[in-house]
C-alpha positions as CSV (number, residue, x, y, z in Angstrom):
1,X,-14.1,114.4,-208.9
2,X,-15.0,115.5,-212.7
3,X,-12.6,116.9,-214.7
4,X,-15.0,119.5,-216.2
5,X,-15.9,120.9,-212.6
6,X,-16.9,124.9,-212.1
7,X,-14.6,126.0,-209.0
8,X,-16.6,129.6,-207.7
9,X,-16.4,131.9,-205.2
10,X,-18.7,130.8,-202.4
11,X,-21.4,132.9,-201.9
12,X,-21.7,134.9,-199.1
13,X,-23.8,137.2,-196.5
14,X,-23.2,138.9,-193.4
15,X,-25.2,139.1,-190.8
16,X,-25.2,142.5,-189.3
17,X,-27.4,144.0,-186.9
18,X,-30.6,143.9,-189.3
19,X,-31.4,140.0,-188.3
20,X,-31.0,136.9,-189.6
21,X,-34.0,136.9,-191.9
22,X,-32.7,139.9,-193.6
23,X,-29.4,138.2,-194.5
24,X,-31.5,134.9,-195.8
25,X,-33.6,137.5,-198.1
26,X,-30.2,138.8,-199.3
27,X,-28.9,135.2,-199.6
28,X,-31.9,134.3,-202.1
29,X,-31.5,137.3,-204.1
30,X,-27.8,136.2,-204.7
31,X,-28.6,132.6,-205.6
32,X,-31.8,133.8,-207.7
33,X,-29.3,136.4,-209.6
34,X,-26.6,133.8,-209.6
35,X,-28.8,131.2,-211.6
36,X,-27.9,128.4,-209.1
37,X,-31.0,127.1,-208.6
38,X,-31.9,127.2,-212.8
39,X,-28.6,125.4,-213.1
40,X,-29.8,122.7,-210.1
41,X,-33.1,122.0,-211.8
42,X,-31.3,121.5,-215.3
43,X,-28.8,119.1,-213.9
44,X,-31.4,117.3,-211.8
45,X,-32.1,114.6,-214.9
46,X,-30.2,113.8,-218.4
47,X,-31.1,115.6,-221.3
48,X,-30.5,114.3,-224.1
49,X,-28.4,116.8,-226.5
50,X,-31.1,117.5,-228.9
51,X,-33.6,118.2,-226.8
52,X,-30.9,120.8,-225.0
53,X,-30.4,122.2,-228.1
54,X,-34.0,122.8,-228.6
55,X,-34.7,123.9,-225.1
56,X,-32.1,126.8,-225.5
57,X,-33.3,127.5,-228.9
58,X,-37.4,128.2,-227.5
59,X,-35.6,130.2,-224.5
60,X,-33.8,132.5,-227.1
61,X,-37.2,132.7,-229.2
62,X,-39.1,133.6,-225.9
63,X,-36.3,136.3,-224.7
64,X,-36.2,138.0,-228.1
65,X,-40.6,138.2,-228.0
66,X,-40.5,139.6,-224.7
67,X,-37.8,142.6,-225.7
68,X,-39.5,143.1,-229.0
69,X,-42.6,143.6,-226.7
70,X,-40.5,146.1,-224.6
71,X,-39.8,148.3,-227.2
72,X,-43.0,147.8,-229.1
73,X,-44.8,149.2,-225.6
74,X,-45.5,152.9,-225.3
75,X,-43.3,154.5,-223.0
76,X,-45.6,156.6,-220.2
């Protein structure tokens, strides 16, 4: 087992009398708010630090042009 591993909570939803496909919509609302699956598809192949470094670097760039967008927009 790695050294560097995360040890979490487990996630978890209860299944009451609104039906199982209820809790499952709940249960990918966690896991989509969580980032689990991001985190999945980023561990899924090597990166090489660089192009990490990069990758993080565009996402910031792309975050910042979205909420300069935001409060560029005219508020209705």
């Amino acid at each position: 087992m790695p050294s560097d591993a995360i040890q979490c909570k487990p996630l978890e939803v209860a299944v009451g009398d609104r039906g199982i496909e209820r809790a499952i919509k709940h249960l990918k609302r966690k896991v989509a708010t969580e980032g689990i699956l991001r985190e999945l598809k980023m561990r899924r192949h090597y990166m090489k630090p660089s192009i990490k470094r990069r990758k993080k670097q565009a996402e910031a760039a792309r975050r910042r042009r979205k909420r300069a967008r935001m409060d560029a927009a005219p508020r209705t």
